[in-house]
C-alpha positions, 0 to 999 in steps of 0.5 A: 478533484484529483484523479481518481484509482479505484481499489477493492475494500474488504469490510464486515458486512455490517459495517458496510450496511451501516455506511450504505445507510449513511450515504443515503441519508446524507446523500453522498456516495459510499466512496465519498464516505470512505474518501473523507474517512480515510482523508481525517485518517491520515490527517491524524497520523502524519508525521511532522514533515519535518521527520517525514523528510528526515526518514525518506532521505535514508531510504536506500542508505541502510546497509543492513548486511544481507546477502545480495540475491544472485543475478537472474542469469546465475539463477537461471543457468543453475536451474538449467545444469539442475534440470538438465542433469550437467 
């Protein structure tokens, strides 16, 4: 099994019961639940791989003509002369 993160879910509390009880009675794990849920998710939302490539090989390439945020250091002296009265 690849390696596992762990992550904080919120969910109605309902449902949250109604998972526990699932688990139980299937004997599994709450989190092999939601592993498997969200593994048949993805499996049903993925692009093409195709398009998938496609869209990840413009990432970066878009100019969408904003403005760069100034440098750290600018940033940083305009807020000192700002403070300091200068």
């Amino acid at each position: 099994m690849a390696n596992l993160t762990k992550t904080t879910v919120m969910l109605p509390e309902t449902l949250l019961q109604k998972a526990r009880y699932y688990a139980v009675h299937h004997r599994t794990s709450l989190s092999q639940i939601v592993r498997e849920g969200l593994s048949e998710r993805m499996k049903k939302g993925q692009p093409e791989p195709a398009s998938q490539e496609s869209i990840l090989s413009l990432t970066g390439t878009l100019d969408l003509g904003g403005k760069q945020p100034p440098p750290r250091a600018k940033l940083y002296e305009k807020h000192l002369k700002h403070k300091l009265g200068v």
